[in-house]
MARDRENLO-123848 format. One line per field, with one value per residue (C-alpha): z, y, x; residue in three letters; residue number from 1. Coordinates in nm, 2 decimals. Example, Ala and Ser with C-alpha at 12.3 -4.5 7.8 and 13.67 -1.06 7.14 Angstrom:
// MARDRENLO-123848
c3	[0.78  0.71]
c2	[-0.45  -0.11]
c1	[1.23  1.37]
lumse	[ALA  SER]
loti	[1  2]
//
This chain:
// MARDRENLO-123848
c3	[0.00  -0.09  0.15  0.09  0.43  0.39  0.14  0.17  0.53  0.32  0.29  0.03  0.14  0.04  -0.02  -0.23  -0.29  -0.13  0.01  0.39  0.66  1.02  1.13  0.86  0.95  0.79  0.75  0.91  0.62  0.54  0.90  0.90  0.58  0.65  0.97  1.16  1.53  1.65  1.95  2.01  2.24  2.32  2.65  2.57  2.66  2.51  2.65  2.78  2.47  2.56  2.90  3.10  3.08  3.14  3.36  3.14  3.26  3.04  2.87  2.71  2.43  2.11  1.83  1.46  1.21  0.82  0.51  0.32  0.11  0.36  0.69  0.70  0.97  1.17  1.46  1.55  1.83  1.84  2.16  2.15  1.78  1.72  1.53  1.68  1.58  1.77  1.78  1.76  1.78  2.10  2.45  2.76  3.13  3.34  3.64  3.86  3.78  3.64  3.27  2.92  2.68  2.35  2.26  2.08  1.77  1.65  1.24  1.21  1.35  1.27  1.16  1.29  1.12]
c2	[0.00  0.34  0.60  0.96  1.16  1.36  1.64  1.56  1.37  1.11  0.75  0.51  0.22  -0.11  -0.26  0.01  0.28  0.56  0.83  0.88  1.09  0.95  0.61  0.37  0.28  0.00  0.07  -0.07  -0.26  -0.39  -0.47  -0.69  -0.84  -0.98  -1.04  -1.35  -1.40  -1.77  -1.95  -1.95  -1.70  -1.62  -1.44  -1.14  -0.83  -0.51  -0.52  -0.10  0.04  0.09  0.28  0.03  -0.33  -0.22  -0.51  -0.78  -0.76  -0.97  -0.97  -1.24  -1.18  -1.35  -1.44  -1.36  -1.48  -1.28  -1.33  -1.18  -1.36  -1.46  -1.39  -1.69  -1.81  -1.47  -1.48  -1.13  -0.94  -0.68  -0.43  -0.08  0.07  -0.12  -0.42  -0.62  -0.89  -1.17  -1.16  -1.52  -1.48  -1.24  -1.32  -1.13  -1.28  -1.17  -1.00  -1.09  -1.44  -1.54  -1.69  -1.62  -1.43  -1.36  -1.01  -0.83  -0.57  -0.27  -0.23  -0.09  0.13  0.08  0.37  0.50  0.46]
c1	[0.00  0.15  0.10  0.11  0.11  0.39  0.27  -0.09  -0.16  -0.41  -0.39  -0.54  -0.74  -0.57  -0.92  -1.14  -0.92  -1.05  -0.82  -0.86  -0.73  -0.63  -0.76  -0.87  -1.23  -1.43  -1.82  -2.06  -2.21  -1.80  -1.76  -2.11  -2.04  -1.67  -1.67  -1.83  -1.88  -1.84  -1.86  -1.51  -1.32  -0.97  -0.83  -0.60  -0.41  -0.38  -0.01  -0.07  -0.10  -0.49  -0.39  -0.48  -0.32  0.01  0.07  -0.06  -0.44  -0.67  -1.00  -1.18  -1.39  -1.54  -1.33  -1.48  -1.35  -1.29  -1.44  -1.12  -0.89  -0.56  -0.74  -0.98  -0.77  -0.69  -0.82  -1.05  -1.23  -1.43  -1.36  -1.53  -1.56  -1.22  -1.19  -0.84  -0.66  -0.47  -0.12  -0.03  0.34  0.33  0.23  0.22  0.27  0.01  0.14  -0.13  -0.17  0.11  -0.09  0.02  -0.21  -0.20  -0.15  -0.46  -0.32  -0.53  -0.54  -0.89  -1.17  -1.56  -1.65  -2.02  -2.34]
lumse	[UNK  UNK  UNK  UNK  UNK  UNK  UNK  UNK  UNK  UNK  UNK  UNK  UNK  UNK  UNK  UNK  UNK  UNK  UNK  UNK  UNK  UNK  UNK  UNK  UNK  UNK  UNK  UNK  UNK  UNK  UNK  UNK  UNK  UNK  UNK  UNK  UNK  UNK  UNK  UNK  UNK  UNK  UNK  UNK  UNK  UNK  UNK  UNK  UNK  UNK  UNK  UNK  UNK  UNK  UNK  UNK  UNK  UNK  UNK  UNK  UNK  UNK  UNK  UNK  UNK  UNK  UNK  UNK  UNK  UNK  UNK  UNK  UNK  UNK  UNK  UNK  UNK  UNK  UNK  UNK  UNK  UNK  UNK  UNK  UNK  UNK  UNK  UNK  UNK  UNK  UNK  UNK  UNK  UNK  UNK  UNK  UNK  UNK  UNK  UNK  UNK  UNK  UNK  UNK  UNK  UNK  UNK  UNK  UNK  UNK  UNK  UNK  UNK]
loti	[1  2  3  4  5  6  7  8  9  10  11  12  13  14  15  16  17  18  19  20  21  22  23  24  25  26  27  28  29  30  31  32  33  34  35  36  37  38  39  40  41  42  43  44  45  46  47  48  49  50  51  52  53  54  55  56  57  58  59  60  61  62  63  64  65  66  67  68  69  70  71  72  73  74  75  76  77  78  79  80  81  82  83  84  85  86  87  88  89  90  91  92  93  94  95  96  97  98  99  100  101  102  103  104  105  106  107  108  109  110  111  112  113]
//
């Protein structure tokens, strides 16, 4: 994806083409279409860079899974208006109890309806 923020502080969307400025946000109808909640879920940690989990606090939340070409098997959750993926290759110890969990990554926002 070629990004020019330098001399005009717009992106281009990788999947429609659309120039954008700041956060990259699917739409509502995209986020519906390609993404599918299942009965699985996964316990993670934002790993700080949320504010909060600085420590390694977890959350456990439903994994949904992507209707995209070379994602089928990413491994997704929805927190907020964010859309986050699962780091497989990253863990965190968790201060308190002393578990690994798999770090959660942030590529996209939902954007409001």
């Amino acid at each position: 994806m070629k990004e020019d923020t330098i001399t005009t502080g717009f992106r281009i969307c990788p999947k429609c083409g659309k120039h954008y400025h700041g956060t990259l946000a699917l739409s509502r109808e995209d986020n519906e279409d390609l993404f599918t909640k299942t009965k699985e879920r996964v316990t993670f940690t934002f790993d700080g860079w949320d504010g909060e989990s600085y420590d390694g606090e977890s959350r456990t939340g439903c994994i949904y899974r992507a209707a995209i070409k070379g994602y089928e098997e990413v491994r997704f959750i929805k927190v907020g208006k964010g859309l986050h993926y699962i780091d497989e290759d990253s863990s965190m110890i968790e201060i308190a109890t002393g578990e690994a969990h798999k770090e959660a990554e942030w590529p996209v926002d939902v954007a409001r309806a």
